[in-house]
MMTF fields as JSON, N, C-alpha, C and O atoms, coordinates in Angstrom:
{
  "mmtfVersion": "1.0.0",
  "mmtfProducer": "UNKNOWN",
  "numBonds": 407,
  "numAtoms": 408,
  "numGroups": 102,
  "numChains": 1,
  "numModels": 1,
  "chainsPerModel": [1],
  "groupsPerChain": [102],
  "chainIdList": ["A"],
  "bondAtomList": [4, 2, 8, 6, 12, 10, 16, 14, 20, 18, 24, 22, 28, 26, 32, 30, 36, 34, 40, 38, 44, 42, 48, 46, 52, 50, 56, 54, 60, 58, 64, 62, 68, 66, 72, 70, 76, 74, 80, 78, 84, 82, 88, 86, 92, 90, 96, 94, 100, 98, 104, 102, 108, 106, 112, 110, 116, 114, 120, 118, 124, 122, 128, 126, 132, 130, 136, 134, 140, 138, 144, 142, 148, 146, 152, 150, 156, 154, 160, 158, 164, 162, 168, 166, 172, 170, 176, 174, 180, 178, 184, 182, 188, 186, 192, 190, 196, 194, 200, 198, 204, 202, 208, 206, 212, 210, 216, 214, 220, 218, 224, 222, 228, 226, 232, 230, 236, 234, 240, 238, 244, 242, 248, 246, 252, 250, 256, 254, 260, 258, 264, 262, 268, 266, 272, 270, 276, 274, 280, 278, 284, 282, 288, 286, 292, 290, 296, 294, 300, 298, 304, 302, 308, 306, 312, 310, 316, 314, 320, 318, 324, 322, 328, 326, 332, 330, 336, 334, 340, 338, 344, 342, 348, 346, 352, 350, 356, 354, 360, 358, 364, 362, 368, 366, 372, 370, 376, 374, 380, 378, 384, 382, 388, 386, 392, 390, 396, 394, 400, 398, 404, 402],
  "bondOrderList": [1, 1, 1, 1, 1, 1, 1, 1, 1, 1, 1, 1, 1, 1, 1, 1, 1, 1, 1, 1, 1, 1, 1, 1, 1, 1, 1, 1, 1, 1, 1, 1, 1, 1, 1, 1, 1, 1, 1, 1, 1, 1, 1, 1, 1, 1, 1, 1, 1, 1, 1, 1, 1, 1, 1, 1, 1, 1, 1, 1, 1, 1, 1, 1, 1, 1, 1, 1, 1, 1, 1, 1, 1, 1, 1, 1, 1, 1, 1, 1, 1, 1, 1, 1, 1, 1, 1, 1, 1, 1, 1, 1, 1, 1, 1, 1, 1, 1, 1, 1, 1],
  "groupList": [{"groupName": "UNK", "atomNameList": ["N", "CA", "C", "O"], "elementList": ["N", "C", "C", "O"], "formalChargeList": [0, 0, 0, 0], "bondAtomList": [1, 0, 2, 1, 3, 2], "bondOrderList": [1, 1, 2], "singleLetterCode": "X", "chemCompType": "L-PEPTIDE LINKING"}],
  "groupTypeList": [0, 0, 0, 0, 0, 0, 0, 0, 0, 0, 0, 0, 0, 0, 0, 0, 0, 0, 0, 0, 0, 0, 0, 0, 0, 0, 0, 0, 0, 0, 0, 0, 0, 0, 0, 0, 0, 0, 0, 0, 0, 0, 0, 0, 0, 0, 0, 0, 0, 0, 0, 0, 0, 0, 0, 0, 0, 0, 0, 0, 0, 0, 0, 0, 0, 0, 0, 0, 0, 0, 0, 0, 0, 0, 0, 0, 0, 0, 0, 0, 0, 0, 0, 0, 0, 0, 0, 0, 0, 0, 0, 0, 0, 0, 0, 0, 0, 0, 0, 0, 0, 0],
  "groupIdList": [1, 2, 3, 4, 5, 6, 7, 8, 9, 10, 11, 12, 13, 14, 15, 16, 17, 18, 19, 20, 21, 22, 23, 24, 25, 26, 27, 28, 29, 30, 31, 32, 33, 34, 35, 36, 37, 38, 39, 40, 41, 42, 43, 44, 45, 46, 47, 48, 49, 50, 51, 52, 53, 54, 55, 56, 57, 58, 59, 60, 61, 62, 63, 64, 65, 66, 67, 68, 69, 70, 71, 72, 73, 74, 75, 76, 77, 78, 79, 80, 81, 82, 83, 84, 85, 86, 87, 88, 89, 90, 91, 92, 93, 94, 95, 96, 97, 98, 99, 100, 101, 102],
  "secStructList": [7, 7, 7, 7, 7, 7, 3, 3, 3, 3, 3, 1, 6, 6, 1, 2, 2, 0, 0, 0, 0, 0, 2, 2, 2, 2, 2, 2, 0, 0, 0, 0, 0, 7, 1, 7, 1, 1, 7, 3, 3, 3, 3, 3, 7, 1, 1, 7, 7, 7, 1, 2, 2, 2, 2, 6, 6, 6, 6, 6, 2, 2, 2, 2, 2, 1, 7, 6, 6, 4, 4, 4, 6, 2, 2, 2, 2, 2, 6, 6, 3, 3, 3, 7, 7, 7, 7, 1, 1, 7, 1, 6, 6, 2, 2, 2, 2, 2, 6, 7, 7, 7],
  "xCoordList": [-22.108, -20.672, -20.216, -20.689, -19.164, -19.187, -17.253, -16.536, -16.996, -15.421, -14.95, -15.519, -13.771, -12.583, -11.744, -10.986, -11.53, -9.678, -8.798, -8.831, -7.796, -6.517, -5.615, -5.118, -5.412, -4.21, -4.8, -5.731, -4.47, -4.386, -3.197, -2.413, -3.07, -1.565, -2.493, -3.582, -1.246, -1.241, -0.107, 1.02, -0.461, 0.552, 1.168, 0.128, 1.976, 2.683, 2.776, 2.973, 2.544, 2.744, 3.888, 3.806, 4.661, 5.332, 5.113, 5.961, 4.057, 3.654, 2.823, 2.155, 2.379, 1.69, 0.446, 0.081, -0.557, -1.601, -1.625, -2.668, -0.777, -0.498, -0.324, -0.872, 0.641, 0.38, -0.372, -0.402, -0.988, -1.835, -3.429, -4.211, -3.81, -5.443, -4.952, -4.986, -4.763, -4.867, -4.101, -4.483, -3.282, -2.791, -3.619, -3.905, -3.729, -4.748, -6.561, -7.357, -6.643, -7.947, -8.35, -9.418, -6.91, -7.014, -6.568, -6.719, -6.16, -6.014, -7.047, -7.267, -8.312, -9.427, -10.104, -10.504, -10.148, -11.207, -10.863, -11.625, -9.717, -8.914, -9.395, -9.9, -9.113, -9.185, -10.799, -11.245, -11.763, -13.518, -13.893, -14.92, -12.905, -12.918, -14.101, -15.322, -13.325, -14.218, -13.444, -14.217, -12.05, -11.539, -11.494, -11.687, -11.295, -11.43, -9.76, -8.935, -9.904, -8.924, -7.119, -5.908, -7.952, -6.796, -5.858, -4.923, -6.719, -6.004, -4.508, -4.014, -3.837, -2.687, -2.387, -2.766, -1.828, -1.864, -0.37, 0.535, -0.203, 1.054, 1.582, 1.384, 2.122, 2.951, 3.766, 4.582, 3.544, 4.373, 4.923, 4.059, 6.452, 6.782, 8.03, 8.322, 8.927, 10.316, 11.079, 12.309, 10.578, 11.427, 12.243, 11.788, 13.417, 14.07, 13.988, 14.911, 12.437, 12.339, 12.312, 12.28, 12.318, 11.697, 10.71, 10.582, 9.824, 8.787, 8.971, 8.092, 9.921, 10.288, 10.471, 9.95, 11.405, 11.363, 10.244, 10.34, 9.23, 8.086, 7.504, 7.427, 7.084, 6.878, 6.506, 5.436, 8.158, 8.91, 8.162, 7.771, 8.258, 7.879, 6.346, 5.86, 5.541, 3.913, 3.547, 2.33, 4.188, 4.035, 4.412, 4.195, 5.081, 5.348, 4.445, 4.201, 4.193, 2.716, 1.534, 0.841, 1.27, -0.089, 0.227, -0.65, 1.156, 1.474, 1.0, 0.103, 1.479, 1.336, -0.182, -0.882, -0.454, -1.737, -3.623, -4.727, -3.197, -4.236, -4.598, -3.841, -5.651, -6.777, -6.271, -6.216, -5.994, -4.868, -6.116, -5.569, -7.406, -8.249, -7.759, -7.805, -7.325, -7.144, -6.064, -6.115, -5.001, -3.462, -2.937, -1.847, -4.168, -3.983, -3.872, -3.223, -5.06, -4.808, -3.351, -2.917, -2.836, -1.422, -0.738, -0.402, -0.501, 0.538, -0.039, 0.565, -1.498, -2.01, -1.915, -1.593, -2.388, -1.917, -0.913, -0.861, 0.021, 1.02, 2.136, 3.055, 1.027, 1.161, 0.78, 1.266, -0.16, -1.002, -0.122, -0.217, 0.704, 1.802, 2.883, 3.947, 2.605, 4.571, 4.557, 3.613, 5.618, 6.538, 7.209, 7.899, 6.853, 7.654, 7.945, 7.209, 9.36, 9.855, 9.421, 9.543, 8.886, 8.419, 8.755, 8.373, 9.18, 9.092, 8.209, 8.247, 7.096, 6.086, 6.021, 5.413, 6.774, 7.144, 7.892, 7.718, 8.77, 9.829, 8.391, 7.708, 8.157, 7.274, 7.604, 6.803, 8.943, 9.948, 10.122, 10.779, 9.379, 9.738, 8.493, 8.481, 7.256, 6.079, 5.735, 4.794, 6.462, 6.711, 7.16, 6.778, 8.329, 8.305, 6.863, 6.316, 6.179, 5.297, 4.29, 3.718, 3.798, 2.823, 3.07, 2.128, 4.742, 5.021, 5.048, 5.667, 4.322, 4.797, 3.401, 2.172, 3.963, 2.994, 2.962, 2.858, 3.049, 2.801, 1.092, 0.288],
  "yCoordList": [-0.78, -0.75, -1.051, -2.012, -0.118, -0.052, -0.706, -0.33, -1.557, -2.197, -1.414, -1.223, -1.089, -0.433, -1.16, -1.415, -1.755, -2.361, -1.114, -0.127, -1.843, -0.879, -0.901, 0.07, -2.24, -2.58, -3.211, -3.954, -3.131, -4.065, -4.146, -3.241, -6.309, -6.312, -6.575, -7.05, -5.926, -6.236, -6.916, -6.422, -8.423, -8.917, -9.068, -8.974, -9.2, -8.773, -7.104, -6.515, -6.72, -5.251, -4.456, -3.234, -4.789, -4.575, -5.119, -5.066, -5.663, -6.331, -5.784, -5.029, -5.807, -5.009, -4.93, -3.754, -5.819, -5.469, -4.709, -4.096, -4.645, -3.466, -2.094, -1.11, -1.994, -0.748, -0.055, 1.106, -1.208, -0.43, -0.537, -0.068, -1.377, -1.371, -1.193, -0.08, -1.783, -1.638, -0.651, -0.231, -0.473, 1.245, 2.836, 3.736, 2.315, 3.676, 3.618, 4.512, 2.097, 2.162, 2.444, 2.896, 1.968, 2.019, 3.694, 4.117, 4.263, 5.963, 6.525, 7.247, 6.255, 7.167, 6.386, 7.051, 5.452, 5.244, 6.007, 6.581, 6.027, 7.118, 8.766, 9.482, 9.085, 10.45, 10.804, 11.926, 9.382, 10.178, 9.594, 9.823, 8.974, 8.838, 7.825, 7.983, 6.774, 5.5, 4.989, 4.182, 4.689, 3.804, 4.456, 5.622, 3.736, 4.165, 5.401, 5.316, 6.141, 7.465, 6.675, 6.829, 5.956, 5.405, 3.83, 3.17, 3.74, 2.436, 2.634, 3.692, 1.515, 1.589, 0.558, -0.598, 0.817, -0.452, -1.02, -0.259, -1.999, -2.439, -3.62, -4.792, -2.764, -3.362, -4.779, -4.669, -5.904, -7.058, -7.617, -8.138, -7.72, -8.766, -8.936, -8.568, -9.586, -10.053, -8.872, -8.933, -8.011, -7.147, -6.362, -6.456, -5.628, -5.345, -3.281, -2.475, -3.104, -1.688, -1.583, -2.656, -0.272, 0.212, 1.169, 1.427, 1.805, 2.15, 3.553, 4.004, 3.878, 5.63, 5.182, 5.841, 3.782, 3.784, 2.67, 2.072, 2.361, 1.712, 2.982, 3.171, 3.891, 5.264, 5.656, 5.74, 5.907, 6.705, 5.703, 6.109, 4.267, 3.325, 3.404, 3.567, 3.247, 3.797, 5.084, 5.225, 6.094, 7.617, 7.606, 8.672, 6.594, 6.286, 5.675, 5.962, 4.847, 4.138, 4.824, 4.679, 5.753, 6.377, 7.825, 8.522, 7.92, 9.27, 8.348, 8.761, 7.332, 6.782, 6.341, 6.449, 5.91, 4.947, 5.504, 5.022, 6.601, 7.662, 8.695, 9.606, 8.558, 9.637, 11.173, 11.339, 12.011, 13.061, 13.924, 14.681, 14.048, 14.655, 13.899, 14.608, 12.551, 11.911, 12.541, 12.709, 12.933, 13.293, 14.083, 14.024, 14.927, 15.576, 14.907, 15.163, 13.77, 12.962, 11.886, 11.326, 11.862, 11.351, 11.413, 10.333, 12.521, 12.726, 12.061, 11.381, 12.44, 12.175, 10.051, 9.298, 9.844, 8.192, 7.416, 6.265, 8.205, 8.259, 7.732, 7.056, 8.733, 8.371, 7.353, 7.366, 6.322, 5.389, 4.077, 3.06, 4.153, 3.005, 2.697, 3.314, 1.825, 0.895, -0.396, -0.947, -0.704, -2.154, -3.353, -3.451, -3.902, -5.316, -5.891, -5.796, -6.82, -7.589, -8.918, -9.291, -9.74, -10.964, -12.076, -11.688, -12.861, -14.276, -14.762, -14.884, -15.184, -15.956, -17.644, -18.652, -17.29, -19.213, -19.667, -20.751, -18.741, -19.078, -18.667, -17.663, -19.834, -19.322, -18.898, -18.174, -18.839, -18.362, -16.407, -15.603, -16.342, -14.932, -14.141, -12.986, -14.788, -14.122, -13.544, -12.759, -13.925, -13.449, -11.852, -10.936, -11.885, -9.877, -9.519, -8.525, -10.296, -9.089, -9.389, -8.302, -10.016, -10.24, -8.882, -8.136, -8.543, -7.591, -6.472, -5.666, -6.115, -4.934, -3.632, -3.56, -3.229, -2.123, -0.459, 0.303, -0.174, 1.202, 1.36, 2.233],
  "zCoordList": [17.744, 17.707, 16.286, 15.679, 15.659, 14.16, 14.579, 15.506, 13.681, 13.32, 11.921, 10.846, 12.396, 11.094, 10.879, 11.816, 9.672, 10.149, 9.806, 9.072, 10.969, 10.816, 9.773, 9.202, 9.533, 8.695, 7.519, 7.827, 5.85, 4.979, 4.354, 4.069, 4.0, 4.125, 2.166, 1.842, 1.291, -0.139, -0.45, -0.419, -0.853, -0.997, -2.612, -3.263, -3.331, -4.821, -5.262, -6.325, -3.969, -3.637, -4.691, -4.568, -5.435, -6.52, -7.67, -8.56, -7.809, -9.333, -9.971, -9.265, -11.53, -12.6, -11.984, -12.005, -11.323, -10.942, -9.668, -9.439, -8.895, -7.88, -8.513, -8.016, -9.903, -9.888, -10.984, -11.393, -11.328, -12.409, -12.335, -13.162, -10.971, -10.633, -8.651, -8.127, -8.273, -7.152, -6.173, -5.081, -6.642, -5.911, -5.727, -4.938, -7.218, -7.908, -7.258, -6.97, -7.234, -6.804, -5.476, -5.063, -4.634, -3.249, -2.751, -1.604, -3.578, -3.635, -3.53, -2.558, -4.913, -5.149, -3.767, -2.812, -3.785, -2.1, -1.114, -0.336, -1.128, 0.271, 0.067, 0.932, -1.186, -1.345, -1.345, -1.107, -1.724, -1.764, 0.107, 0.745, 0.47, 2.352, 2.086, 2.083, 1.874, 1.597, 2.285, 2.801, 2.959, 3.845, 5.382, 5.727, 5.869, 7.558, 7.047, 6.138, 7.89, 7.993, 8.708, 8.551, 9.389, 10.27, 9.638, 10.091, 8.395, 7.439, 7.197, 6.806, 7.468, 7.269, 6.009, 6.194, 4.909, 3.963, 4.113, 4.455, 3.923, 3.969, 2.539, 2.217, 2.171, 0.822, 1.347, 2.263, 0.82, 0.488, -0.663, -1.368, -1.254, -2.226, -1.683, -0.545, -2.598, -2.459, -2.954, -2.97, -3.281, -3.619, -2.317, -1.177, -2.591, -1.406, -0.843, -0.726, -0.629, -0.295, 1.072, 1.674, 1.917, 2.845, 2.24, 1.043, 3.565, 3.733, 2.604, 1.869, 2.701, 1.795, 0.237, -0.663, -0.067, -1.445, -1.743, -2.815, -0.905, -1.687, -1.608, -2.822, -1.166, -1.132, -2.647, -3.249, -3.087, -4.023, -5.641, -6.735, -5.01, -6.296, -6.573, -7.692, -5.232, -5.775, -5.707, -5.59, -5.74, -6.568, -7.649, -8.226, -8.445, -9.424, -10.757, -11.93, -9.945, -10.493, -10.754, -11.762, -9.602, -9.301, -10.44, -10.95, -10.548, -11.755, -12.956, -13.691, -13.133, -14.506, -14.673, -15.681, -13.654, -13.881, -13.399, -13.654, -12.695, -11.819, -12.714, -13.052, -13.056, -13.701, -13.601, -12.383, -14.021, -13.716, -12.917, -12.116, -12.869, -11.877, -10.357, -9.352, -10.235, -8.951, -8.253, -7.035, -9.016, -8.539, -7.303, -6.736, -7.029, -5.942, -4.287, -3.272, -4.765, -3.095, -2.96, -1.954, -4.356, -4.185, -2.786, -2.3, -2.106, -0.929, 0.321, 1.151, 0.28, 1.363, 1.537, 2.457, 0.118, 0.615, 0.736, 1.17, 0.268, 0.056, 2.102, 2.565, 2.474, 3.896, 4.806, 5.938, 4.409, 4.709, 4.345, 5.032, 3.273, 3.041, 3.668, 3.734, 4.076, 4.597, 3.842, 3.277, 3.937, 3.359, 4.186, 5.201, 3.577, 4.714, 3.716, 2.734, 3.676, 2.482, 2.828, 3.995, 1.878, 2.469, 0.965, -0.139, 1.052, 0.607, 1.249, 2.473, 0.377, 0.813, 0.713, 1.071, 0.193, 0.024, 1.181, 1.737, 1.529, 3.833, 4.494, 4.293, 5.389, 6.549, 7.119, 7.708, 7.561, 8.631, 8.638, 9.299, 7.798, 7.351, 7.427, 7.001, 8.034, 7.895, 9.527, 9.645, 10.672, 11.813, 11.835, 12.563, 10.517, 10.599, 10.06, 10.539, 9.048, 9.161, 10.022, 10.106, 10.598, 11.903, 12.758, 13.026, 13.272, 14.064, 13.805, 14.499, 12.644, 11.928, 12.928, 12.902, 13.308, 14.23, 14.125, 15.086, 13.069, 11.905, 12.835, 12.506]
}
């Protein structure tokens, strides 16, 4: 019996090392099908997006920061991302993303 996870939560999900190592890196794994197919990643910071303009912000990144041979699997991971706004410092606030069911 083989385990996938479904979900990874990235938390500073809007910060310089999100988009300049870990977006991009978590792209080329997707695009050479190094992550389970069914991974859902889920973006966390304080910043105030939904799922379409954290979207819009790491196609942004991944243009700037992605090997221009990588660019093509852009759309496809593109699909694998959602957002939850989180202050991590309120505990009170970590219940939305527990429920988050993408």
């Amino acid at each position: 019996m083989t385990f996938a996870a479904q979900k990874l939560i990235l938390f500073g999900a809007t910060g310089d090392l999100a988009q300049r190592m870990l977006l991009p890196s978590l792209c080329a794994l997707h695009a050479d099908s190094l992550v389970p197919a069914e991974l859902r990643i889920i973006g966390t910071a304080r910043s105030a997006h939904d799922d379409a303009s954290y979207r819009q912000f790491a196609a942004k990144a991944l243009e700037t920061y992605l090997p221009e041979d990588r660019k093509a699997a852009i759309p496809a991971f593109l699909a694998c991302l959602f957002y939850q706004p989180l202050d991590a410092t309120d505990p009170a606030q970590f219940p939305a993303l527990a429920d988050i069911r993408q």
